[in-house]
C-alpha positions as CSV (number, residue, x, y, z in Angstrom):
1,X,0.3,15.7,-22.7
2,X,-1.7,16.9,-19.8
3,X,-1.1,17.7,-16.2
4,X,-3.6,17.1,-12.7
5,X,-2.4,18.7,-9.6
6,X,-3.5,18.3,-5.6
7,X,-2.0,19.8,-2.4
8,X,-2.1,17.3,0.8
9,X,-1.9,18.2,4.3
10,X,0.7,16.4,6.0
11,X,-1.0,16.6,9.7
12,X,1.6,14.2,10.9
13,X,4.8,13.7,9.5
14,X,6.1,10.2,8.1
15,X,5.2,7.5,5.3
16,X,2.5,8.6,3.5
17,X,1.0,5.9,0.9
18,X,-0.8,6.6,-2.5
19,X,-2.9,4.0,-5.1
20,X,-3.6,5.0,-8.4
21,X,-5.4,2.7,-10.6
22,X,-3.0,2.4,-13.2
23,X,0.5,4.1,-13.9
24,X,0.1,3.7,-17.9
25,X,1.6,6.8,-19.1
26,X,2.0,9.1,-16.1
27,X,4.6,10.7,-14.0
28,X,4.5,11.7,-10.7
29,X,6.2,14.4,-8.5
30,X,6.1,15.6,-5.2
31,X,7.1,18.6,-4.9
32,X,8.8,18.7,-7.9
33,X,10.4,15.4,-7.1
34,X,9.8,12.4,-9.6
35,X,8.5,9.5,-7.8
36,X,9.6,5.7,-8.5
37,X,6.3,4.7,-10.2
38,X,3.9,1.8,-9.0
39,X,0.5,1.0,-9.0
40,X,1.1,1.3,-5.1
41,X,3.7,4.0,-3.6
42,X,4.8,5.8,-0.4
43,X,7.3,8.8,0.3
44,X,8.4,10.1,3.4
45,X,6.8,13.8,4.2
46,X,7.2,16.0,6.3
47,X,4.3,18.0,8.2
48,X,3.0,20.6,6.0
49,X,1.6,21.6,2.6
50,X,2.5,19.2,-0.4
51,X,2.4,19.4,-4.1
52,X,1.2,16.7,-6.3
53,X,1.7,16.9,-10.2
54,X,0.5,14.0,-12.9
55,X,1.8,14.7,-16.0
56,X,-0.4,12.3,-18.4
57,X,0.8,11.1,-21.3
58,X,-2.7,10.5,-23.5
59,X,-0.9,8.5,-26.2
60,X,-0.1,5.9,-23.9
61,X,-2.7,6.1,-21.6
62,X,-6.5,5.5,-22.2
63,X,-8.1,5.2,-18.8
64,X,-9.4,8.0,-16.3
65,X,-7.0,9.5,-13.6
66,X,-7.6,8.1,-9.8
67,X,-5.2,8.8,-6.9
68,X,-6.0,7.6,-3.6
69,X,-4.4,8.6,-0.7
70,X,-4.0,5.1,1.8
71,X,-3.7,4.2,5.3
72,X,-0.4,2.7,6.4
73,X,-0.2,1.2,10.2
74,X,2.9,3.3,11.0
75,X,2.7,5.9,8.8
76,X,2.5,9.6,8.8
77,X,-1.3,11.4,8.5
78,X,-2.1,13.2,5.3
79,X,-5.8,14.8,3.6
80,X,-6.4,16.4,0.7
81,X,-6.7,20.2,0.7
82,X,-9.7,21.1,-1.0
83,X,-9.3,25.1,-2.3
């Protein structure tokens, strides 16, 4: 079992979309909050500092970690905080 972790920046407050390039043995939380897992997935933030934990399960899961943040039309703004 491991763990990767990112804080966003929520500038403006809304939808905010993620990709990852496969969901084979991970979890995701915001904020402590599980997520409903897909290759593509949104939750609504507010402005403000956010957590973002992967656990990875490396039994099930062979390939490298990516997580992309996306651009939705009527969604909120977010970056990654780089610390």
């Amino acid at each position: 079992m491991g763990f990767a972790r990112c804080e966003i920046n929520v500038t403006t407050p809304g939808k905010i979309a993620f990709r990852l390039n496969s969901i084979a043995g991970l979890e995701v939380r915001i904020d402590g909050i599980p997520v409903e897992l897909a290759a593509e997935f949104s939750s609504t933030l507010d402005a403000g500092l956010h957590m973002i934990t992967v656990t990875i399960d490396s039994a099930k899961r062979t390939d490298p970690l990516q997580l992309e943040l996306l651009d939705l039309a009527a969604g909120g703004n977010a970056e990654l905080v780089n610390r």
